[in-house]
N, CA, C and O atoms as a Maestro MAE file, in Angstrom:
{
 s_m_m2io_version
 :::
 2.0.0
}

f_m_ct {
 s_m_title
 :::
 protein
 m_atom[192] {
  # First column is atom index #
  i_m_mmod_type
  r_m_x_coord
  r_m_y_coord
  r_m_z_coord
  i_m_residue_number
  s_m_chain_name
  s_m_pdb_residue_name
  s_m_pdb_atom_name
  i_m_atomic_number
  :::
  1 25 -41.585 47.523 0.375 1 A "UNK " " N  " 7
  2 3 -42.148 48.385 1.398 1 A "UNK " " CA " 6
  3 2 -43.459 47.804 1.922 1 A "UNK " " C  " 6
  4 15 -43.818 47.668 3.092 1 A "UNK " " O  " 8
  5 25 -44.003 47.536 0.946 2 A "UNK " " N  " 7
  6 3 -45.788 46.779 1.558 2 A "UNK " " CA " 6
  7 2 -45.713 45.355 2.114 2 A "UNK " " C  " 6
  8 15 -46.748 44.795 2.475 2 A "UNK " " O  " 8
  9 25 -44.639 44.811 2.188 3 A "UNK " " N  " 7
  10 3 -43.958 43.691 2.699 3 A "UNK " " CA " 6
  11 2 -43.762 44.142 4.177 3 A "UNK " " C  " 6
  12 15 -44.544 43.792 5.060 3 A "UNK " " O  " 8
  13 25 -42.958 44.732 4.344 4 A "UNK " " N  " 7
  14 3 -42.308 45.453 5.908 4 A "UNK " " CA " 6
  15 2 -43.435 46.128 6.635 4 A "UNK " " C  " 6
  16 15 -43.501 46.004 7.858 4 A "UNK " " O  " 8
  17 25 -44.525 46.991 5.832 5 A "UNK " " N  " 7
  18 3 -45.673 47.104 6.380 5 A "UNK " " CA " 6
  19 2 -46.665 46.090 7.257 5 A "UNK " " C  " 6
  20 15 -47.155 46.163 8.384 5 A "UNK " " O  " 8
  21 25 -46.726 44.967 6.028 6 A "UNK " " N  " 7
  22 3 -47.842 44.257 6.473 6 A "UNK " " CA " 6
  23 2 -47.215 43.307 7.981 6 A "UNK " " C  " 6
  24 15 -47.953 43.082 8.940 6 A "UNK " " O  " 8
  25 25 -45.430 42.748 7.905 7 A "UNK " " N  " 7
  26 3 -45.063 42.546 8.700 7 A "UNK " " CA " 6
  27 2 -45.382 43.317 9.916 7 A "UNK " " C  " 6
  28 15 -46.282 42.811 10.586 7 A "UNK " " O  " 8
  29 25 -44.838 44.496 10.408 8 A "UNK " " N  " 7
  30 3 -44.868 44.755 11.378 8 A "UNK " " CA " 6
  31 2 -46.584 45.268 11.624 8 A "UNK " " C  " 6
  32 15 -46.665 46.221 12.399 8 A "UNK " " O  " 8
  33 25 -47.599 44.886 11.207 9 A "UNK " " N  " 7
  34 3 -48.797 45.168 11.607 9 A "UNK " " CA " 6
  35 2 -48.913 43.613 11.793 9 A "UNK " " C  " 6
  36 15 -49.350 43.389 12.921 9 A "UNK " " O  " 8
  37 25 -48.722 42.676 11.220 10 A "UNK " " N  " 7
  38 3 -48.777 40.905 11.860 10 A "UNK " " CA " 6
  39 2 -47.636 40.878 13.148 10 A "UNK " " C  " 6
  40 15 -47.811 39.988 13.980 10 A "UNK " " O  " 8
  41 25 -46.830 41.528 13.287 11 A "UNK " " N  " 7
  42 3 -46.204 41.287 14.671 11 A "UNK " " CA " 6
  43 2 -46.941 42.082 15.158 11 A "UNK " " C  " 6
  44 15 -47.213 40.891 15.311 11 A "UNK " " O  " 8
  45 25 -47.539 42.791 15.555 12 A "UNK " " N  " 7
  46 3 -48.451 43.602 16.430 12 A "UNK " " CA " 6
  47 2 -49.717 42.763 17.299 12 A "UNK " " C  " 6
  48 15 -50.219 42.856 18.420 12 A "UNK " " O  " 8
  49 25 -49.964 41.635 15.709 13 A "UNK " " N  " 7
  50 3 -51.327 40.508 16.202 13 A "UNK " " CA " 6
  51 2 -52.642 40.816 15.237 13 A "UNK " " C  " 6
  52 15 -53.717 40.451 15.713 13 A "UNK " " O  " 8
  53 25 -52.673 41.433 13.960 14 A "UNK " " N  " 7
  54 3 -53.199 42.062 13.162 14 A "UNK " " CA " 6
  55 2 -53.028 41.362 12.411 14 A "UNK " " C  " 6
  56 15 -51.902 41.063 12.012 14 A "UNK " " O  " 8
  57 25 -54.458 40.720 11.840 15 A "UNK " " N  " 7
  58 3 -54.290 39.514 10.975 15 A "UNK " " CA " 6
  59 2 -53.883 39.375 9.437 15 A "UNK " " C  " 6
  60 15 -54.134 40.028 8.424 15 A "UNK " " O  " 8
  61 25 -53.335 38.528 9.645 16 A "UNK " " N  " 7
  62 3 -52.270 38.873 7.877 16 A "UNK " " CA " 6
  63 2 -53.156 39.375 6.599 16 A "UNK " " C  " 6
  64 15 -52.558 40.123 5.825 16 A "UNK " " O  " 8
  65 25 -54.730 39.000 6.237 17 A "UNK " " N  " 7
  66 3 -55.219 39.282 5.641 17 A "UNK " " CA " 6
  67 2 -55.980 40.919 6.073 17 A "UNK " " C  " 6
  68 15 -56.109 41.941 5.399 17 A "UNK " " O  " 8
  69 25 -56.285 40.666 7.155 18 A "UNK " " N  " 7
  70 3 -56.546 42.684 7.286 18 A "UNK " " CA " 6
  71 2 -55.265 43.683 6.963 18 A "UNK " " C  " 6
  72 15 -55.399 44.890 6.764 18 A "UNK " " O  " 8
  73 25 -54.399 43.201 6.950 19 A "UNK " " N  " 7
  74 3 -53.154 44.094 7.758 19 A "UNK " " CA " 6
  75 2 -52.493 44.167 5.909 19 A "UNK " " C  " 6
  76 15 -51.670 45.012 5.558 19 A "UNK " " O  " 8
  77 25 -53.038 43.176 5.026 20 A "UNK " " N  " 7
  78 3 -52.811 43.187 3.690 20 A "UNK " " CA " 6
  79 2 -54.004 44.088 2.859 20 A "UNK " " C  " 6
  80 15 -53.855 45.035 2.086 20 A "UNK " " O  " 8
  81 25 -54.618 43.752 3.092 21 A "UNK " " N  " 7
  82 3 -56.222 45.045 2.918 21 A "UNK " " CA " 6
  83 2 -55.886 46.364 3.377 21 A "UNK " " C  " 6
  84 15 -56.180 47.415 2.807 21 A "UNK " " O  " 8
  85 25 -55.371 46.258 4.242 22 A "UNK " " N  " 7
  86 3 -54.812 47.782 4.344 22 A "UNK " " CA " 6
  87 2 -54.035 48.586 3.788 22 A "UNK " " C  " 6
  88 15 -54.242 49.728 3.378 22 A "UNK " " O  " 8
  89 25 -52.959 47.842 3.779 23 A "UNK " " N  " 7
  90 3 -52.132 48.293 2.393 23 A "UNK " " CA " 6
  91 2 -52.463 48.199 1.311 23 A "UNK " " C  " 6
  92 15 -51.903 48.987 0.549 23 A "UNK " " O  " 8
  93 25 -53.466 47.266 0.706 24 A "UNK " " N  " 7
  94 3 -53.750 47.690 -0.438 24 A "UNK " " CA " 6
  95 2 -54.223 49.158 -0.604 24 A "UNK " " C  " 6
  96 15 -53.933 49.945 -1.505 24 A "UNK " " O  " 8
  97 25 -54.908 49.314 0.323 25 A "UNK " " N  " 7
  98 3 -56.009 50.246 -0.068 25 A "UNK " " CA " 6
  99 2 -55.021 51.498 0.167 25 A "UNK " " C  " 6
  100 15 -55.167 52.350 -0.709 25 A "UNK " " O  " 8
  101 25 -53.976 51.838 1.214 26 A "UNK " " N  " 7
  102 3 -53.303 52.685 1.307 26 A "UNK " " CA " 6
  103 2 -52.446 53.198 -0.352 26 A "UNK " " C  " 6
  104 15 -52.161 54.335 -0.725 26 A "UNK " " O  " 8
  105 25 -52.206 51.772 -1.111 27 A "UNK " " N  " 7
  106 3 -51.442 51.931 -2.383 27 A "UNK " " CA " 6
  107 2 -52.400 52.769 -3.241 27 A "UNK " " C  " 6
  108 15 -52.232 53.853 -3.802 27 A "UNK " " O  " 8
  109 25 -53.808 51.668 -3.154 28 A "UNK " " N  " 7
  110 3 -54.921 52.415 -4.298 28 A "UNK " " CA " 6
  111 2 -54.832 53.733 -4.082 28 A "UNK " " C  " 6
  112 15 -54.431 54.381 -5.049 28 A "UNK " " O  " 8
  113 25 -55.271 54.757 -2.392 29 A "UNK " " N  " 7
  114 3 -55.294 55.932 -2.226 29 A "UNK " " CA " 6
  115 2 -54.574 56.729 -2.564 29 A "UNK " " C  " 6
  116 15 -54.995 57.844 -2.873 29 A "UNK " " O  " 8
  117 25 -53.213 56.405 -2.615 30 A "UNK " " N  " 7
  118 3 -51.634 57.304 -3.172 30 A "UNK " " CA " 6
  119 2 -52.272 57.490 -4.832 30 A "UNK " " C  " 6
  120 15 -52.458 58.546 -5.435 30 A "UNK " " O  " 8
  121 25 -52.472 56.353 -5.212 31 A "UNK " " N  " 7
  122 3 -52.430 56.202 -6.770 31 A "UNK " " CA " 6
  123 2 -53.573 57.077 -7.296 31 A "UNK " " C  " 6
  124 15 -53.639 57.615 -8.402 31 A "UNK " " O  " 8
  125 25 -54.616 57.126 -6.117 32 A "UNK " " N  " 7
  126 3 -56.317 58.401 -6.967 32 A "UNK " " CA " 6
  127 2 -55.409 59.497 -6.848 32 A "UNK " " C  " 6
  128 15 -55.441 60.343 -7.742 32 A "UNK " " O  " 8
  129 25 -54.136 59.712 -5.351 33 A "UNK " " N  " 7
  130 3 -53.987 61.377 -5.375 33 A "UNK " " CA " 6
  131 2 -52.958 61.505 -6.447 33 A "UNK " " C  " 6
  132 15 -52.300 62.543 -6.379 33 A "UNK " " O  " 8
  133 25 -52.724 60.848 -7.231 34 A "UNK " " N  " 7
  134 3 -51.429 60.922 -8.306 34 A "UNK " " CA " 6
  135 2 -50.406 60.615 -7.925 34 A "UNK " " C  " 6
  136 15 -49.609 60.891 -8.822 34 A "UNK " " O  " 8
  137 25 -49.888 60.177 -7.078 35 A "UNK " " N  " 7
  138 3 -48.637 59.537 -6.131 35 A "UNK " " CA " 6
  139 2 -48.364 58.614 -7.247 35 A "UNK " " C  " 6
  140 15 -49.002 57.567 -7.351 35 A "UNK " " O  " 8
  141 25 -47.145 59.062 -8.364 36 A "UNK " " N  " 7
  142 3 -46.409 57.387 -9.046 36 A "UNK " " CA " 6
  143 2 -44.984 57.242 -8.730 36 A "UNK " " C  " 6
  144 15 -44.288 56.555 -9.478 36 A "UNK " " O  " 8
  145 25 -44.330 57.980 -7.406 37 A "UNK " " N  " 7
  146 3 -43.455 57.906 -6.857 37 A "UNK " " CA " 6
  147 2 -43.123 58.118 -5.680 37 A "UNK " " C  " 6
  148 15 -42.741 59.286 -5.605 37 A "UNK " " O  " 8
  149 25 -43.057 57.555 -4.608 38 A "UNK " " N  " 7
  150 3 -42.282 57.530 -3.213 38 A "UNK " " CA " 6
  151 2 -41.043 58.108 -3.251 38 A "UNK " " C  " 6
  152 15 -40.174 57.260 -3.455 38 A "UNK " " O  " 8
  153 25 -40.538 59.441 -3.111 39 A "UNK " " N  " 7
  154 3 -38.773 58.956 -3.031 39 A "UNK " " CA " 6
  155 2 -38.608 60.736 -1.810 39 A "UNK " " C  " 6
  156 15 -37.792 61.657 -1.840 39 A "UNK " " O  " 8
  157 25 -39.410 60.555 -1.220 40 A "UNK " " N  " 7
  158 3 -39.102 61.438 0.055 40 A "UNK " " CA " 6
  159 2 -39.649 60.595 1.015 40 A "UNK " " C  " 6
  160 15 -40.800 60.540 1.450 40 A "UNK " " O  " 8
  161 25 -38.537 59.870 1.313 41 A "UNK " " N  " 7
  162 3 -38.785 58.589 2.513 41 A "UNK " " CA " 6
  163 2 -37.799 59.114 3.848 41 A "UNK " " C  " 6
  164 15 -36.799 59.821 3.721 41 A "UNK " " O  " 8
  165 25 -38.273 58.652 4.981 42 A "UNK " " N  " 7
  166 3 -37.656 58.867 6.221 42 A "UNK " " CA " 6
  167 2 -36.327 58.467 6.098 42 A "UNK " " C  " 6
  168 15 -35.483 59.125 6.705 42 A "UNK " " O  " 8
  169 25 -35.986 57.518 5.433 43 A "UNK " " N  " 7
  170 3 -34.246 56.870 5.537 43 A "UNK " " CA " 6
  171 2 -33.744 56.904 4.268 43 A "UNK " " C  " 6
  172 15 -33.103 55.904 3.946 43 A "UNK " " O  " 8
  173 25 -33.855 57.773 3.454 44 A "UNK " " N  " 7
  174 3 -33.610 57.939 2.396 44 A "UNK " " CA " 6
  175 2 -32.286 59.397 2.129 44 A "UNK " " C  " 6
  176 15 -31.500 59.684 1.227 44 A "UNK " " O  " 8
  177 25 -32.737 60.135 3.802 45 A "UNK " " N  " 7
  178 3 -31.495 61.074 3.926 45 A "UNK " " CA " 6
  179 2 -32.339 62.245 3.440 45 A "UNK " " C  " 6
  180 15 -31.985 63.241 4.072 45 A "UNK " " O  " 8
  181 25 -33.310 62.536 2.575 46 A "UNK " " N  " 7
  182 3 -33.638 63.807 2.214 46 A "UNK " " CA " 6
  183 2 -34.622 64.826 3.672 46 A "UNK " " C  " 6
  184 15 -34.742 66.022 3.936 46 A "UNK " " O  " 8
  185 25 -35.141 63.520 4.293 47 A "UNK " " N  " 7
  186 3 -35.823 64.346 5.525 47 A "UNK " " CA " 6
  187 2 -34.593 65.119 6.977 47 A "UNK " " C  " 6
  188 15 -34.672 65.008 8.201 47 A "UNK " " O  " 8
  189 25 -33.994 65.552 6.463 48 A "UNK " " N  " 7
  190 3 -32.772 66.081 7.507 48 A "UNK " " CA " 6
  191 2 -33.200 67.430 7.748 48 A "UNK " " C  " 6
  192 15 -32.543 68.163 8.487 48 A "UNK " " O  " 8
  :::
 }
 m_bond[191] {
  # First column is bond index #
  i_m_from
  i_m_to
  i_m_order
  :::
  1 1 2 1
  2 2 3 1
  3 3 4 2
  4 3 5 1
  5 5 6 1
  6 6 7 1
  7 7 8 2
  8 7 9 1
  9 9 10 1
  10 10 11 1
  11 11 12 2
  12 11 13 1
  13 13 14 1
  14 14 15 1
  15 15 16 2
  16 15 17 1
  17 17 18 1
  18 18 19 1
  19 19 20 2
  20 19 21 1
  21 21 22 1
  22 22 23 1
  23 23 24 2
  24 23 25 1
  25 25 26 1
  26 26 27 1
  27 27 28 2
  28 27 29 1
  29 29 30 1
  30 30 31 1
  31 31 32 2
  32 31 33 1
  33 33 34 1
  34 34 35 1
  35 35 36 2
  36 35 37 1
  37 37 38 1
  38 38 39 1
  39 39 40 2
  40 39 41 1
  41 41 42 1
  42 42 43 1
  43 43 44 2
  44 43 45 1
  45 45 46 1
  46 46 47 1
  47 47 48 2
  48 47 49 1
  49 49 50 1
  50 50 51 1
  51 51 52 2
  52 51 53 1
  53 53 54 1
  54 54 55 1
  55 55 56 2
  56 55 57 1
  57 57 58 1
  58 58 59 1
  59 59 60 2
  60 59 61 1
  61 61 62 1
  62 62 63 1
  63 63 64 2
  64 63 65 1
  65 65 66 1
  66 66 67 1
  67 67 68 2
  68 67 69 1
  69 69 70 1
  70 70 71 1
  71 71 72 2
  72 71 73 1
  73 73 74 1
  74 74 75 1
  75 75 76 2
  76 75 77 1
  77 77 78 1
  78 78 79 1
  79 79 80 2
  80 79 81 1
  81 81 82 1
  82 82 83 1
  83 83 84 2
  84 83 85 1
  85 85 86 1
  86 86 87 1
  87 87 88 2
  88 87 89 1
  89 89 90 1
  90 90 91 1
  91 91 92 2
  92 91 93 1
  93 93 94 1
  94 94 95 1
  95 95 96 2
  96 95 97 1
  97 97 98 1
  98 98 99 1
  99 99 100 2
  100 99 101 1
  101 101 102 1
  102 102 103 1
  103 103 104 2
  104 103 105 1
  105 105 106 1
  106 106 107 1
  107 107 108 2
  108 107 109 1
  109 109 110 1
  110 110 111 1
  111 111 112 2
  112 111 113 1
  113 113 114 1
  114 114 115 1
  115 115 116 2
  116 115 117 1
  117 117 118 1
  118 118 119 1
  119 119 120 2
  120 119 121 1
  121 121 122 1
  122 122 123 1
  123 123 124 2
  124 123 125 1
  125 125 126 1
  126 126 127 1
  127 127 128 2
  128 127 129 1
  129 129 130 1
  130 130 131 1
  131 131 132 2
  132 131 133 1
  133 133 134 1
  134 134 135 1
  135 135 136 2
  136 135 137 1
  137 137 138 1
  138 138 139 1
  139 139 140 2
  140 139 141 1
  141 141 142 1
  142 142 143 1
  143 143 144 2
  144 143 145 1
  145 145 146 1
  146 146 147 1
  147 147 148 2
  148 147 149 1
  149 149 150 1
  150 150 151 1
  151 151 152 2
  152 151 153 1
  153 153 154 1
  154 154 155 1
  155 155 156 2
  156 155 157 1
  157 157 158 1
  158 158 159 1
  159 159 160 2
  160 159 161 1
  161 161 162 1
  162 162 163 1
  163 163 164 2
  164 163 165 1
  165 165 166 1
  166 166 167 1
  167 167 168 2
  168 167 169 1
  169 169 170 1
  170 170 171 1
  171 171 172 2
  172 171 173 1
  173 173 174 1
  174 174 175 1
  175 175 176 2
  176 175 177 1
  177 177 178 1
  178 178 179 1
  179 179 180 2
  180 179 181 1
  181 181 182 1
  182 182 183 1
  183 183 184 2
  184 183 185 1
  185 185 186 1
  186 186 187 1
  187 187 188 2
  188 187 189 1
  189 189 190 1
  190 190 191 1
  191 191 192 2
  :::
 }
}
């Protein structure tokens, strides 16, 4: 997922190392609010 992120923020023109800083920090933030699982994702079928 933080792969496909950082991609489509480098196709945008968002430099590979900001656009990787970002996601980090998006991971760290999940992880202070207790987030140790993703699994209500848009294509995952449960958002219907």
């Amino acid at each position: 997922m933080a792969e496909i992120e950082i991609k489509a923020m480098t196709n945008i023109g968002i430099p590979e190392d900001i656009a990787t800083g970002w996601v980090i920090k998006a991971l760290e933030d999940l992880k202070i609010l207790g987030v140790k699982y993703i699994t209500n994702i848009p294509w995952n079928g449960l958002n219907k």
